[in-house]
N, CA, C and O atoms as CSV, one atom per row, in Angstrom:
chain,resi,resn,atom,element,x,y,z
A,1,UNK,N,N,89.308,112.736,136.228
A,1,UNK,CA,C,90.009,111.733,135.469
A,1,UNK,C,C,91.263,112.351,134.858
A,1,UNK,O,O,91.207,113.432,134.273
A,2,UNK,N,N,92.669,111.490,135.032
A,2,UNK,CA,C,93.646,112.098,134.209
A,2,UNK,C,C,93.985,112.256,132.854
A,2,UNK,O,O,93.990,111.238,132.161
A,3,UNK,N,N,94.282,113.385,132.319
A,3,UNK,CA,C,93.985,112.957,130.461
A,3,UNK,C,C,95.643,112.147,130.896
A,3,UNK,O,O,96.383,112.056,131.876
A,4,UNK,N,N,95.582,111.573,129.123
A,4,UNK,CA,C,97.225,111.164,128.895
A,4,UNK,C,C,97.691,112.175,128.350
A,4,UNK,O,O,96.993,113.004,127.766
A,5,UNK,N,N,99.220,112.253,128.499
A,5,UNK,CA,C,100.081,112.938,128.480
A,5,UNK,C,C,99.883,113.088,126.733
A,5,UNK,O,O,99.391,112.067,126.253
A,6,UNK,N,N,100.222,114.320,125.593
A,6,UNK,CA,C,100.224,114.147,124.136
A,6,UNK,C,C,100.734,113.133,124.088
A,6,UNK,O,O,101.129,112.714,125.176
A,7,UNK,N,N,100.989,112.231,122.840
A,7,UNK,CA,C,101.526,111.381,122.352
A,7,UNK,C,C,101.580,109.778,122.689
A,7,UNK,O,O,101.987,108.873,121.959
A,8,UNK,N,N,100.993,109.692,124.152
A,8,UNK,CA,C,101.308,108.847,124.972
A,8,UNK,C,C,100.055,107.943,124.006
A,8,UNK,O,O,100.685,107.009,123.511
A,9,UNK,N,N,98.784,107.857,123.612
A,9,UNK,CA,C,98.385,107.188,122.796
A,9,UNK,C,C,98.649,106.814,121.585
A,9,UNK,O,O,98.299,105.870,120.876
A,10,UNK,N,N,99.410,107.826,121.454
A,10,UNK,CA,C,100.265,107.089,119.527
A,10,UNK,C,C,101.085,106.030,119.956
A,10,UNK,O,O,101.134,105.111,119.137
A,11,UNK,N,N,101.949,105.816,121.296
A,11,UNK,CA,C,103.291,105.175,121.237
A,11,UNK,C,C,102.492,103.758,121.874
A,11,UNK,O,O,102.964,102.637,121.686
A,12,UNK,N,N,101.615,103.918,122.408
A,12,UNK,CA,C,100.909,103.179,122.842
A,12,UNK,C,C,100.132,102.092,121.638
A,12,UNK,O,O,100.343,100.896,121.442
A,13,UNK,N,N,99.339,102.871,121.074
A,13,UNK,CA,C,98.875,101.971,119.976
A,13,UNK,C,C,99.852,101.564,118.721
A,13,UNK,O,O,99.616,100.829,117.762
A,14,UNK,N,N,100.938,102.243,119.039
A,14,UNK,CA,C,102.431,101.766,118.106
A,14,UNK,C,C,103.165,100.742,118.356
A,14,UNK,O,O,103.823,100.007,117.619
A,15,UNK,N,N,102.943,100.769,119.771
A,15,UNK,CA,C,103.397,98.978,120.407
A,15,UNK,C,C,102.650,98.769,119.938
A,15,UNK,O,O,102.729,98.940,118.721
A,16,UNK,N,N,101.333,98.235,120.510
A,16,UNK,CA,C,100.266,96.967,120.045
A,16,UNK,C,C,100.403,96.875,118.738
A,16,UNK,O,O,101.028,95.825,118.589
A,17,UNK,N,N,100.185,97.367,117.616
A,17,UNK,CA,C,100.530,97.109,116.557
A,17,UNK,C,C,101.796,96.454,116.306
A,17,UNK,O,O,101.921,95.326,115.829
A,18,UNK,N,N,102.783,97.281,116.679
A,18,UNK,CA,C,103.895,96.727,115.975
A,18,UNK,C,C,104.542,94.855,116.394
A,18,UNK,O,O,105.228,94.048,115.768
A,19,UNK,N,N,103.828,94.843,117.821
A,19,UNK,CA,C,104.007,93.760,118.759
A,19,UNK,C,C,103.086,92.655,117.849
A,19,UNK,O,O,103.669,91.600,117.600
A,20,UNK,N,N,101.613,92.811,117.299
A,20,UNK,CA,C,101.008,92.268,116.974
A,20,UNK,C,C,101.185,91.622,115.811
A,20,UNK,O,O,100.856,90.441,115.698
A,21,UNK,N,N,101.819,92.442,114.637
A,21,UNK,CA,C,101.687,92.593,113.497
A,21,UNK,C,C,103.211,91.368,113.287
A,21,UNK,O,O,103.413,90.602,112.345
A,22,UNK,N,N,104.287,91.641,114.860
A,22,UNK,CA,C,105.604,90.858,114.596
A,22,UNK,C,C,104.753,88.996,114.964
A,22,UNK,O,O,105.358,87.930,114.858
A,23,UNK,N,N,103.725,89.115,115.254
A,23,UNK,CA,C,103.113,87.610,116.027
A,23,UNK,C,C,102.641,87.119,114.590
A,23,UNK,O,O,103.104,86.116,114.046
A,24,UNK,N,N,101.515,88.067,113.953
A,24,UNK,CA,C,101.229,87.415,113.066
A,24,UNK,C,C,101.913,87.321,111.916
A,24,UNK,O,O,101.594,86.263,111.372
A,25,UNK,N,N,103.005,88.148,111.038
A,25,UNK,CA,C,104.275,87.913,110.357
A,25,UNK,C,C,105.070,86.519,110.359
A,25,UNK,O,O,105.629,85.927,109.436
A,26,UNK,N,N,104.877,86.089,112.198
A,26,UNK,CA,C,105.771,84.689,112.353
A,26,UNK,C,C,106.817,85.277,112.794
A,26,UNK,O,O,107.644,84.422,113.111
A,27,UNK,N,N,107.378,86.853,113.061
A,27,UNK,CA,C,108.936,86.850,113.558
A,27,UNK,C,C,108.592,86.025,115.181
A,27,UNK,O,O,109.615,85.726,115.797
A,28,UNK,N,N,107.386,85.700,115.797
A,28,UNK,CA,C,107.381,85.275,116.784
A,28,UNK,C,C,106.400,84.260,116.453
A,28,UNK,O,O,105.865,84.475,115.365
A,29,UNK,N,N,105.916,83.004,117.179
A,29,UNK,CA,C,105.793,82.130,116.745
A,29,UNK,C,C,104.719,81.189,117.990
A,29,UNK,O,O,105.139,81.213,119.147
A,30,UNK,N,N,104.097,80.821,117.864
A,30,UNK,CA,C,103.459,79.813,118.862
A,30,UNK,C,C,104.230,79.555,119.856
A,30,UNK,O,O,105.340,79.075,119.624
A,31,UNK,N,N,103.834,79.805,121.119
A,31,UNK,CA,C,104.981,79.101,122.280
A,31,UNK,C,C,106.334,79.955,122.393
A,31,UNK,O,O,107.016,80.031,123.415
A,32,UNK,N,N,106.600,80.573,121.194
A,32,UNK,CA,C,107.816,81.364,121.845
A,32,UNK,C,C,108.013,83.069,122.765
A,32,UNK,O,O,107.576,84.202,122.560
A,33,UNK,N,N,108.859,82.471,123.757
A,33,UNK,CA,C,109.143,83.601,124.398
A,33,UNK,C,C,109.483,84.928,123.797
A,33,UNK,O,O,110.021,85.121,122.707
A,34,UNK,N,N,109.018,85.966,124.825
A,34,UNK,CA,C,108.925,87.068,123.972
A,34,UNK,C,C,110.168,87.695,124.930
A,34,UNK,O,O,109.876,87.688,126.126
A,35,UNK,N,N,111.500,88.235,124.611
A,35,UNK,CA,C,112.462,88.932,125.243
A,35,UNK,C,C,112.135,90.537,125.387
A,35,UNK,O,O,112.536,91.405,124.612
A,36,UNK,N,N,111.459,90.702,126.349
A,36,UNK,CA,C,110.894,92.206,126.607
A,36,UNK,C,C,112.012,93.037,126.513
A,36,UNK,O,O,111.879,93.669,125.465
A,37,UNK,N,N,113.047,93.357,127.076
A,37,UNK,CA,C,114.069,94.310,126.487
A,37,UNK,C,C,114.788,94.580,125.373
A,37,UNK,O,O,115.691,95.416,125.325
A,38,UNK,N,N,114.364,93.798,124.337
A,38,UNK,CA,C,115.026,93.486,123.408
A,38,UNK,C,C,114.063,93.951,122.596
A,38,UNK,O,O,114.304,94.515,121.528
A,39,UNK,N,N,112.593,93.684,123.183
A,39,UNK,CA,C,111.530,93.846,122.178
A,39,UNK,C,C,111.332,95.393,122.331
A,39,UNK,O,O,110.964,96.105,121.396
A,40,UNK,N,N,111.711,96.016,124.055
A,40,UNK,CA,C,111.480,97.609,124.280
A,40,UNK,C,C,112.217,98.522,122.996
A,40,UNK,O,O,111.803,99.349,122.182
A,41,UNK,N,N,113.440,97.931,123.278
A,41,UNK,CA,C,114.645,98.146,122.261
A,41,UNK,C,C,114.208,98.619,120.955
A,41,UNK,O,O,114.228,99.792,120.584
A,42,UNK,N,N,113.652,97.205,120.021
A,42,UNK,CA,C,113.080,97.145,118.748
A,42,UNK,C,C,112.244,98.486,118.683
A,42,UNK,O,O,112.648,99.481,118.079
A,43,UNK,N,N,110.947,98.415,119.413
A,43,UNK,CA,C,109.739,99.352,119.530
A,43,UNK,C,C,110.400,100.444,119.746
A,43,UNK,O,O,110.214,101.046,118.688
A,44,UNK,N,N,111.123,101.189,120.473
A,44,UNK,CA,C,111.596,102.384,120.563
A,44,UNK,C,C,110.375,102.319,121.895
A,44,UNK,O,O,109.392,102.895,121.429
A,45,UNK,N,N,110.063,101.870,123.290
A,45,UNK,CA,C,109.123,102.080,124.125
A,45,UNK,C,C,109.636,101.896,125.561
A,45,UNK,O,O,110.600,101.226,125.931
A,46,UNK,N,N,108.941,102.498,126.154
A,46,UNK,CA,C,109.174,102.082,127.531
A,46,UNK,C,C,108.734,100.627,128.219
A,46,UNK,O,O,108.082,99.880,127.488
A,47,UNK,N,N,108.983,100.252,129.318
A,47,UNK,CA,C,108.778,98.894,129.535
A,47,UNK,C,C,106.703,98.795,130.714
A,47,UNK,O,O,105.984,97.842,131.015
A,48,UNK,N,N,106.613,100.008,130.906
A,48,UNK,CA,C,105.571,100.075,131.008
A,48,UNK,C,C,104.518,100.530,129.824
A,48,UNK,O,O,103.342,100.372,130.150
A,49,UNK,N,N,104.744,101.087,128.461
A,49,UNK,CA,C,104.179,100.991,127.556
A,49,UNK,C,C,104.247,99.582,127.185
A,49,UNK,O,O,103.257,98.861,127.306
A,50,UNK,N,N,105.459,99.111,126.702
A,50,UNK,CA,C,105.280,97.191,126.210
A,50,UNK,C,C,104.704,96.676,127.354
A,50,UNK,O,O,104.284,95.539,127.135
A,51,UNK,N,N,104.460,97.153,128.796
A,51,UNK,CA,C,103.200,96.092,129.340
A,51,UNK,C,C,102.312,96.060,129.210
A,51,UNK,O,O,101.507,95.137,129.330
A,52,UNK,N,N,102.149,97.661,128.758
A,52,UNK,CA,C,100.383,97.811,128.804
A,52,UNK,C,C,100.186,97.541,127.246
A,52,UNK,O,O,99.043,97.872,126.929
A,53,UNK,N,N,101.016,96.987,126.025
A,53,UNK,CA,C,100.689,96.317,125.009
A,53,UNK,C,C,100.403,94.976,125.144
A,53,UNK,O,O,99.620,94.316,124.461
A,54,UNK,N,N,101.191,94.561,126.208
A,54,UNK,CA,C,101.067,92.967,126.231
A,54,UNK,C,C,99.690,92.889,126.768
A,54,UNK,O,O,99.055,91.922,126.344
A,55,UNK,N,N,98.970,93.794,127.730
A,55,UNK,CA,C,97.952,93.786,128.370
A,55,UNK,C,C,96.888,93.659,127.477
A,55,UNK,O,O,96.083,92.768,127.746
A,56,UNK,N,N,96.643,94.479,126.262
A,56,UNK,CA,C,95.939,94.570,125.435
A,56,UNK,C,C,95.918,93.347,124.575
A,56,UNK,O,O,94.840,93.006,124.089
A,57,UNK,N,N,97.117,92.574,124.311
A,57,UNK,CA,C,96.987,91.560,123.292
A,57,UNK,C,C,96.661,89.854,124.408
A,57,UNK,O,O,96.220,88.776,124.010
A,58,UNK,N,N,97.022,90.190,125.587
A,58,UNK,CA,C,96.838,89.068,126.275
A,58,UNK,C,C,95.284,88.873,126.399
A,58,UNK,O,O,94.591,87.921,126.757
A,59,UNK,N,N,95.036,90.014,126.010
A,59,UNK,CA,C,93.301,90.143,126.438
A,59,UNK,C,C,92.278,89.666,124.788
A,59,UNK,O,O,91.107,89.284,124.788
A,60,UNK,N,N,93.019,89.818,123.765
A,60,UNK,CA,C,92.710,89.034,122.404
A,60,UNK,C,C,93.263,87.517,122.429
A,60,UNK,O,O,92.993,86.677,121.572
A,61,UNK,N,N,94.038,87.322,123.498
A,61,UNK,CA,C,94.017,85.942,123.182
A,61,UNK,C,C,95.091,85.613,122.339
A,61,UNK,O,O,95.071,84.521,121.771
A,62,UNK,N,N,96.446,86.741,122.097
A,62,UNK,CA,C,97.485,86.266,121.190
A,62,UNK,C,C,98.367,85.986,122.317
A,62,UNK,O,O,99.035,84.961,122.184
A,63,UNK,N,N,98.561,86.765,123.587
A,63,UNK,CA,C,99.725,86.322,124.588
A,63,UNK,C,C,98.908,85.672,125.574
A,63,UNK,O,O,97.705,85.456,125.717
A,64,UNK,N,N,100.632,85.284,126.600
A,64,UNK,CA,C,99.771,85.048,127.887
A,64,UNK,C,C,101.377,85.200,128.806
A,64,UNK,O,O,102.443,84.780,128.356
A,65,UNK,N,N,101.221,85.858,130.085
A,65,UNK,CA,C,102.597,85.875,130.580
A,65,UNK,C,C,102.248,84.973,131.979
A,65,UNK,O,O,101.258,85.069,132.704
A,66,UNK,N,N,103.412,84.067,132.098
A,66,UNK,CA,C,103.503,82.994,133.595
A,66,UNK,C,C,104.630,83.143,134.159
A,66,UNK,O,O,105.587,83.380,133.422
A,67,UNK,N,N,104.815,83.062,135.410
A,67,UNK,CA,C,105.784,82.778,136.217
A,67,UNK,C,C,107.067,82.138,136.285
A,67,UNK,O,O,106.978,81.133,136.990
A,68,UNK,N,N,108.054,82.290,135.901
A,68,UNK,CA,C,109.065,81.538,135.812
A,68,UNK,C,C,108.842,81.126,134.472
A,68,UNK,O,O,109.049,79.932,134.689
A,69,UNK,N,N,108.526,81.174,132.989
A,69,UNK,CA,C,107.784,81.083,131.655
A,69,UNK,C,C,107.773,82.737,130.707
A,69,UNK,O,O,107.696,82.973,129.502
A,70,UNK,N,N,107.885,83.620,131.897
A,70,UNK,CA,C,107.387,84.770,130.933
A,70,UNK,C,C,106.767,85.126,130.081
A,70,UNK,O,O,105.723,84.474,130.110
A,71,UNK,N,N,106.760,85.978,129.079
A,71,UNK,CA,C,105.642,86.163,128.233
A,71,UNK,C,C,105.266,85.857,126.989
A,71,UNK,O,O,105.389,86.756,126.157
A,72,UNK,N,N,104.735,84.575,126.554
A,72,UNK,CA,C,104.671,84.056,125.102
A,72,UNK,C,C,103.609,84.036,124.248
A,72,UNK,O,O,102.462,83.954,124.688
A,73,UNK,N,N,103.839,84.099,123.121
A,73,UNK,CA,C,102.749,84.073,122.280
A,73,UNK,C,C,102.020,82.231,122.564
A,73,UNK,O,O,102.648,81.187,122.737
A,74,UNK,N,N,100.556,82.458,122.510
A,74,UNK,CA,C,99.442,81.220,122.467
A,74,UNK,C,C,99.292,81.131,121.275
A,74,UNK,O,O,99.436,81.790,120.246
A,75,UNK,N,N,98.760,79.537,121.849
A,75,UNK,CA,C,98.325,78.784,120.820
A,75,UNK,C,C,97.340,79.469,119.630
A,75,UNK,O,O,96.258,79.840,120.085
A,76,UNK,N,N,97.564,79.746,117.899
A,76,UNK,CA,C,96.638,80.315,117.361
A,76,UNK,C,C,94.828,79.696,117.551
A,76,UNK,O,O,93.838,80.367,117.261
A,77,UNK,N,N,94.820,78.735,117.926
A,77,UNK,CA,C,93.343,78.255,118.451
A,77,UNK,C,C,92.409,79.057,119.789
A,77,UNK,O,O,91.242,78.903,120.149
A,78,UNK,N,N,93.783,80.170,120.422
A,78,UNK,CA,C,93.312,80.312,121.289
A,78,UNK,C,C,92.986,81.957,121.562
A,78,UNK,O,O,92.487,82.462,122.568
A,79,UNK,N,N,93.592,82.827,119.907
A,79,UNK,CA,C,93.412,83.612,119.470
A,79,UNK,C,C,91.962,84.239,119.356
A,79,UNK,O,O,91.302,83.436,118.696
A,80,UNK,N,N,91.167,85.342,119.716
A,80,UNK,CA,C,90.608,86.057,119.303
A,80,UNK,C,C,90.362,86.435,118.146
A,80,UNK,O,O,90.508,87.646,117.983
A,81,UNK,N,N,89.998,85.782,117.158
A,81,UNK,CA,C,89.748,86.138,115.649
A,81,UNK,C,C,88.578,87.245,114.976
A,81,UNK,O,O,88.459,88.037,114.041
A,82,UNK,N,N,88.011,86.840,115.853
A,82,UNK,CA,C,86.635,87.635,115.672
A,82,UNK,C,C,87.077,89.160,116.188
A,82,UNK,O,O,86.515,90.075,115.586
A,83,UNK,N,N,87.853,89.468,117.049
A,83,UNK,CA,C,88.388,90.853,117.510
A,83,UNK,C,C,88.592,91.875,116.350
A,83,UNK,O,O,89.369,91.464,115.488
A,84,UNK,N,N,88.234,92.727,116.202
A,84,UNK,CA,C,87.821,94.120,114.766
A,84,UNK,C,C,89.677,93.980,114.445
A,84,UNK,O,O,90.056,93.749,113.297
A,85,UNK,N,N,90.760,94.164,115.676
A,85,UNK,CA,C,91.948,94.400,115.297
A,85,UNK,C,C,92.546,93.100,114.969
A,85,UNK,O,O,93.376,92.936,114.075
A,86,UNK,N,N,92.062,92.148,115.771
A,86,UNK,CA,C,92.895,91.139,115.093
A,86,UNK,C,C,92.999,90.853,113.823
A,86,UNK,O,O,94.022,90.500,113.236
A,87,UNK,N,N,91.379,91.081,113.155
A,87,UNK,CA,C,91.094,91.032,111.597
A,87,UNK,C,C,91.135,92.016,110.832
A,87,UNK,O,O,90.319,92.416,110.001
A,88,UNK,N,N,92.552,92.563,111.277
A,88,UNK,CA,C,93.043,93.858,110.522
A,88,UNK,C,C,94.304,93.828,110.105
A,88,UNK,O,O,94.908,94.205,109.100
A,89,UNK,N,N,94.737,92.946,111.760
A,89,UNK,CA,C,96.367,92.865,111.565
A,89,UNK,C,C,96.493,91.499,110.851
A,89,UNK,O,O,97.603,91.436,110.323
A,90,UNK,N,N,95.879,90.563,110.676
A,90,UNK,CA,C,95.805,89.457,110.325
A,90,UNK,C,C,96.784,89.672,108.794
A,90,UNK,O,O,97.972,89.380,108.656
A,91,UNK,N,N,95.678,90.380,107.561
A,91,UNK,CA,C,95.967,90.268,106.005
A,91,UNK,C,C,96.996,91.219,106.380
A,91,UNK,O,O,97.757,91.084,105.422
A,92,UNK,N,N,97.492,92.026,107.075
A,92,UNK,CA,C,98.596,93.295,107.109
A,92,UNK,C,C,99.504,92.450,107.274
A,92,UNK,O,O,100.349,92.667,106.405
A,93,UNK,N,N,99.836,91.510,107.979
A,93,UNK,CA,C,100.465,90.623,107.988
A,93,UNK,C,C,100.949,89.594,107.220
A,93,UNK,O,O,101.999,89.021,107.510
A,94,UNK,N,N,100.182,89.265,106.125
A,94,UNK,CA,C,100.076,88.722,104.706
A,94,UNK,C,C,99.561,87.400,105.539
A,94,UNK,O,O,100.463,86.562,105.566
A,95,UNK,N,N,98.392,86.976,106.217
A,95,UNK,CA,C,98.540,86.194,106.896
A,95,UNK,C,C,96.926,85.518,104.884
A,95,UNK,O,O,96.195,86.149,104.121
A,96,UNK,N,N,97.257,84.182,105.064
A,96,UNK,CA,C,95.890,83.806,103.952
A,96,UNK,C,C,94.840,84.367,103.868
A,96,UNK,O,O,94.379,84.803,104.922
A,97,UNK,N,N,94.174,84.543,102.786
A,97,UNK,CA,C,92.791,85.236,103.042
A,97,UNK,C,C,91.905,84.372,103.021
A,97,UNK,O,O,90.753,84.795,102.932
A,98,UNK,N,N,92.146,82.689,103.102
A,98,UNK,CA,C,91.133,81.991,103.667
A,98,UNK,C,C,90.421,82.809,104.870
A,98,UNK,O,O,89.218,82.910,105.108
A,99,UNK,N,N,91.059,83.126,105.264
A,99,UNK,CA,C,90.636,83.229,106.832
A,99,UNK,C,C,89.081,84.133,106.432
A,99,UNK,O,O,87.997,83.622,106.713
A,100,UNK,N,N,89.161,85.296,105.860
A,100,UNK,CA,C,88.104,86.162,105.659
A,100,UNK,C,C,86.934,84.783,105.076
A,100,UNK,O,O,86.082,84.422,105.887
A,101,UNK,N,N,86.978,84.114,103.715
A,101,UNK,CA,C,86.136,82.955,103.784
A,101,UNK,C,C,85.479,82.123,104.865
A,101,UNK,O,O,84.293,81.799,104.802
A,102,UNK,N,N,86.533,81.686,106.159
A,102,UNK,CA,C,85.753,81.178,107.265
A,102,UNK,C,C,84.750,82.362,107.769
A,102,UNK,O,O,83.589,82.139,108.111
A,103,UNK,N,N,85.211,83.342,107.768
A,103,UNK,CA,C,84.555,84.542,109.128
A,103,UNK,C,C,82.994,84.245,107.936
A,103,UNK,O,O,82.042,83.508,108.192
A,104,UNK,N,N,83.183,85.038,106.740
A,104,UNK,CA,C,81.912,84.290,106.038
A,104,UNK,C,C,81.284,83.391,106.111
A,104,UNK,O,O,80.056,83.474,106.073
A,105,UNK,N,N,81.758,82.548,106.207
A,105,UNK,CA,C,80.724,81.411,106.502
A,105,UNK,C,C,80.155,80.807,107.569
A,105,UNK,O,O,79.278,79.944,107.616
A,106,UNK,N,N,81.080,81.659,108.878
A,106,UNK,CA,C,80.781,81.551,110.154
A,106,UNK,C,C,79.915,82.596,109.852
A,106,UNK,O,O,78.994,82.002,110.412
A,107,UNK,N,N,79.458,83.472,109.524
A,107,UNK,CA,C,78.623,84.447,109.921
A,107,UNK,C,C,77.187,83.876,108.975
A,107,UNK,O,O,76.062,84.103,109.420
A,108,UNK,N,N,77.383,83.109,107.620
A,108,UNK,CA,C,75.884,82.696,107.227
A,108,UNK,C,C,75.909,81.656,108.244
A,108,UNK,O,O,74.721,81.774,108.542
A,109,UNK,N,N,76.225,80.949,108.832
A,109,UNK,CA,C,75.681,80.477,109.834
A,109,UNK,C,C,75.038,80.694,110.946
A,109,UNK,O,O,74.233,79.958,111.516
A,110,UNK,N,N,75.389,81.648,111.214
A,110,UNK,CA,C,75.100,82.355,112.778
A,110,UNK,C,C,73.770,83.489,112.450
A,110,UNK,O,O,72.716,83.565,113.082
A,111,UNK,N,N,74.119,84.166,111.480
A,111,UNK,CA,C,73.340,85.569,110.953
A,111,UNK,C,C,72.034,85.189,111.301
A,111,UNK,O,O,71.409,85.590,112.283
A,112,UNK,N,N,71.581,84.237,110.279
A,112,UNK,CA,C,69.949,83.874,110.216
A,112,UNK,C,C,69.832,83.602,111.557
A,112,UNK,O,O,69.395,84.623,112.089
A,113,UNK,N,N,70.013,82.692,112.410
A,113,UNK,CA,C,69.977,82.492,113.990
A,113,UNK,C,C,69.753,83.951,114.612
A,113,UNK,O,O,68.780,84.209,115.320
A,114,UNK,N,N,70.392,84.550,114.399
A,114,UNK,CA,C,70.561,85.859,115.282
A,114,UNK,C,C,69.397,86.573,115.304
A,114,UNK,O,O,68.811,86.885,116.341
A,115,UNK,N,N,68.819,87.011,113.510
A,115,UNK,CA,C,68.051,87.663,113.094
A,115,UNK,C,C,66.156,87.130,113.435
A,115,UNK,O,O,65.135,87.795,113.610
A,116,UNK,N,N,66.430,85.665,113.399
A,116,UNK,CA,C,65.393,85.123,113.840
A,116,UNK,C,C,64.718,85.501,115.183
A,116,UNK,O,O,63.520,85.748,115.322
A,117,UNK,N,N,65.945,85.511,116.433
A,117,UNK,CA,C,66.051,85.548,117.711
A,117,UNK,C,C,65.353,86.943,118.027
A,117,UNK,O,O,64.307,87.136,118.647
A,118,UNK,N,N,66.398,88.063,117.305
A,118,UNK,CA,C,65.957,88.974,117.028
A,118,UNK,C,C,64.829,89.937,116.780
A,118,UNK,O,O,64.701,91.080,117.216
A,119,UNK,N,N,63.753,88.995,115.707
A,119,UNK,CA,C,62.670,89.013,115.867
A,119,UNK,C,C,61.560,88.897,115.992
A,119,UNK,O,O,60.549,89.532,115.690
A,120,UNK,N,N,61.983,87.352,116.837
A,120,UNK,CA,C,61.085,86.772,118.448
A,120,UNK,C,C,61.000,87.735,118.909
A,120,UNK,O,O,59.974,88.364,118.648
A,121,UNK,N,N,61.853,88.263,119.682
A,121,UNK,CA,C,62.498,89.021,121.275
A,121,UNK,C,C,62.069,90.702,120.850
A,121,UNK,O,O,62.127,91.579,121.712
A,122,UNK,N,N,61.657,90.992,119.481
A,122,UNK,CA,C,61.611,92.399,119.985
A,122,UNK,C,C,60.134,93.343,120.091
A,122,UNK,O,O,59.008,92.995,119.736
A,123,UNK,N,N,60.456,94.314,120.548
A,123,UNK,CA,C,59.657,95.128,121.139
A,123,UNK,C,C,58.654,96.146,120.217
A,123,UNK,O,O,59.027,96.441,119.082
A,124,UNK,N,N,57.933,96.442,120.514
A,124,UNK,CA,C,56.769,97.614,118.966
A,124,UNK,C,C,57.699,98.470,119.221
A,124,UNK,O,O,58.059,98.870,118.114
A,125,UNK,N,N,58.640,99.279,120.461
A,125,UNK,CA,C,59.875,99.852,119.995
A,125,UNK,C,C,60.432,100.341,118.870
A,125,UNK,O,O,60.444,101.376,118.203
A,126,UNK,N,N,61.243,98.426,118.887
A,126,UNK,CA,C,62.566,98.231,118.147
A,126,UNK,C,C,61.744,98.452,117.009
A,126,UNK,O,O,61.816,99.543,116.444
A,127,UNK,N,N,60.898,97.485,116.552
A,127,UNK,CA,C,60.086,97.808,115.062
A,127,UNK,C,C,60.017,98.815,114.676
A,127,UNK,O,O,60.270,99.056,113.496
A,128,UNK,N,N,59.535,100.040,115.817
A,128,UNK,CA,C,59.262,101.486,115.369
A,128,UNK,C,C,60.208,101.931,114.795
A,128,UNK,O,O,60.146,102.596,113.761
A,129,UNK,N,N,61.409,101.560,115.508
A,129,UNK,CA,C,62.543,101.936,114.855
A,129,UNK,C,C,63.199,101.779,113.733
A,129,UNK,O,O,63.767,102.365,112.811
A,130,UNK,N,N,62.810,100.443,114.301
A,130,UNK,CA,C,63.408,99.910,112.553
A,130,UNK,C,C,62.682,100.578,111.015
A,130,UNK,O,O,63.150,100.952,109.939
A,131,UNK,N,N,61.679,100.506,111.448
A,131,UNK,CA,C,60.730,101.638,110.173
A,131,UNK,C,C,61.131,102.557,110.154
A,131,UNK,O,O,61.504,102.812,109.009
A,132,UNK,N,N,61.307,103.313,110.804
A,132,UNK,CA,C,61.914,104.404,110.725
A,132,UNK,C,C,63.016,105.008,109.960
A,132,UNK,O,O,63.029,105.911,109.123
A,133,UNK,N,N,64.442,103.864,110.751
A,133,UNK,CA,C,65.323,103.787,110.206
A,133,UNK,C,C,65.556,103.648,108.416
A,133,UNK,O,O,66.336,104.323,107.744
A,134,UNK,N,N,64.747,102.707,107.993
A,134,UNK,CA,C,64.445,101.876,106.821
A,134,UNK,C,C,63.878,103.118,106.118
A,134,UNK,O,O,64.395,103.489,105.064
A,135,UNK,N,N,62.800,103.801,106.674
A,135,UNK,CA,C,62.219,104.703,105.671
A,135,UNK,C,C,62.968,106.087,105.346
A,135,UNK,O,O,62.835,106.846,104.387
A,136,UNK,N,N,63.933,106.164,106.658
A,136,UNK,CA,C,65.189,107.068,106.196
A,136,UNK,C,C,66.120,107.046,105.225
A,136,UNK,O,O,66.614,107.872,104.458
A,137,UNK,N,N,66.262,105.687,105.489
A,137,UNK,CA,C,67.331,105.295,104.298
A,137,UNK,C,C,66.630,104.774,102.788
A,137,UNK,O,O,67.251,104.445,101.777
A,138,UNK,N,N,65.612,104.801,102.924
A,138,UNK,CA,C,65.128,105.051,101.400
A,138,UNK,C,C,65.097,106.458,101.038
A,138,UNK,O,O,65.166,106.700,99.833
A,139,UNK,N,N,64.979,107.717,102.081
A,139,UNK,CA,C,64.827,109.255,101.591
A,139,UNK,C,C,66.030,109.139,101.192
A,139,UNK,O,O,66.147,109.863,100.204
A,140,UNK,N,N,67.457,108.371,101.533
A,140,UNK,CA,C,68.528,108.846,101.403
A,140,UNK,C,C,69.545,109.419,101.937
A,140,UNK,O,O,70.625,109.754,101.449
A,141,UNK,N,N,69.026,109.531,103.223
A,141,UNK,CA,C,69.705,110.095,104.441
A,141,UNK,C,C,70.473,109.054,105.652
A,141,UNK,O,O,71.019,109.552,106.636
């Protein structure tokens, strides 16, 4: 397997961020086109680093690139919210902190469901484990 070159992951996760962070700010906007040389420009990146950012965010559900359309930010409905980075860049962004309230209350909804399912479905295993675990973390460890 090839390593990456030093640095090549800093500049890398320096696009996605910086690309991300300009979506949720609003310098870019629902539906609008994204001017890749302009944006290479901004970033200080190569145009195969800003693809392989767009790659990463098309895959959360903030872009999408088409044919004769190029590459625009989607609809926020169609966003990845639940994604660890999206709900990072979100408040970095000064985006409302409603939003953290929904994820709450989407999650007492869902949680108990899960936990129930959970333990229908499991195994003298998982239990073992779970005791285990549990009696560890009462030693404190």
């Amino acid at each position: 397997m090839r390593q990456p070159r030093p640095g090549c992951l800093g500049v890398h996760r320096t696009a996605v961020e910086g690309l991300a962070l300009k979506i949720f700010d609003g310098t870019y906007d629902e539906g609008d086109t994204l001017e890749l040389p302009a944006l290479m420009a901004e970033l200080g990146v190569s145009q195969t680093v800003l693809r392989e950012a767009v790659k990463v965010l098309t895959a959360k559900g903030l872009l999408d690139a088409r044919q004769k359309r190029g590459t625009f930010v989607r609809p926020r409905a169609d966003w990845n919210l639940l994604d660890s980075d999206v709900m990072r860049w979100k408040p970095a962004a000064g985006a409302p902190h409603d939003f953290f309230a929904d994820v709450l209350e989407l999650r007492r909804a869902i949680e108990p469901a899960a936990a129930s399912l959970a333990a229908e479905h499991r195994t003298d295993e998982d239990l073992a484990a779970l005791v285990q675990r549990a009696r560890r973390h009462a030693r404190g460890r």
